[in-house]
C-alpha positions in Angstrom: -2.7 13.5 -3.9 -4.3 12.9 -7.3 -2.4 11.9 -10.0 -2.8 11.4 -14.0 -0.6 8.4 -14.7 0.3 7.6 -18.8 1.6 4.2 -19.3 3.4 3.6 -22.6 2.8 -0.4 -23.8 5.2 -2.1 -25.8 2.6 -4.5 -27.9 -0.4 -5.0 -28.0 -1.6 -5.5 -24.5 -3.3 -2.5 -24.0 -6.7 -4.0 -22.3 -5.1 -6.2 -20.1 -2.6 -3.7 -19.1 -5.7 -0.9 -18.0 -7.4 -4.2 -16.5 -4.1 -4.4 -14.3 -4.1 -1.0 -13.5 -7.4 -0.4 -12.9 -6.9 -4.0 -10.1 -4.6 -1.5 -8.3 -5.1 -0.3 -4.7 -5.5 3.5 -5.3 -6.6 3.8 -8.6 -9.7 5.0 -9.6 -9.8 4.6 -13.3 -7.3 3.1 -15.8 -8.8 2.7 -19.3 -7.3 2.0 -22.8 -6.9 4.6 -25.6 -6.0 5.1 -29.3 -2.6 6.8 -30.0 -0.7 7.4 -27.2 -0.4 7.1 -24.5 -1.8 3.5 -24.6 -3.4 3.6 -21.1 -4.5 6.4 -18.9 -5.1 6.1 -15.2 -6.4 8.3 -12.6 -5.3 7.2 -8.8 -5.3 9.3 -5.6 -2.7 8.5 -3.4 -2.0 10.0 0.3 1.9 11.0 -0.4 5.1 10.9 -2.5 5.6 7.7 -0.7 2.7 5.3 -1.6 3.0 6.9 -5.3 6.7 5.7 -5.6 5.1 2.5 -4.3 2.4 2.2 -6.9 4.2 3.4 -9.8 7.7 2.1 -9.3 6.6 -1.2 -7.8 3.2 -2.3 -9.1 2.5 -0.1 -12.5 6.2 -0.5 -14.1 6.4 -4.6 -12.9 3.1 -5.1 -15.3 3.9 -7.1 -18.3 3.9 -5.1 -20.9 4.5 -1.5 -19.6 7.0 0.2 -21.4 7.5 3.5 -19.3 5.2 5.6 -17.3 4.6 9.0 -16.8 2.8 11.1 -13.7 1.6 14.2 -14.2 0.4 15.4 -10.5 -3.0 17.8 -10.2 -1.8 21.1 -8.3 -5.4 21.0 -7.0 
């Protein structure tokens, strides 16, 4: 399962929050942008499960991260 995750940053921590990402198990890029979102991240996942895991328990408890949102590739 590959996945396009958006992360919305409430400051100005947008480096350290894609460095964060980007530490994650799964995810295979995670880089900073102008405008928003703040931070894009690609990850690949093997279910619905290990994605709740990643995005509810290790991308929304970084410091800093506002909201996410997952946009899932159909192929």
């Amino acid at each position: 399962m590959h996945l396009l995750g958006l992360v919305r940053d409430f400051g100005e921590g947008q480096r350290e929050i894609a460095r964060a990402v980007a530490g994650l198990p799964g995810v295979k890029m995670s880089n900073a942008c102008w405008g928003s979102p703040d931070v894009f991240a690609v990850v690949e996942v093997s279910d619905q499960k290990d994605l709740n895991k990643l995005v509810m328990d290790k991308i929304q408890s970084i410091e800093g991260v506002g909201r996410t949102e997952t946009h899932i590739a159909l192929e």
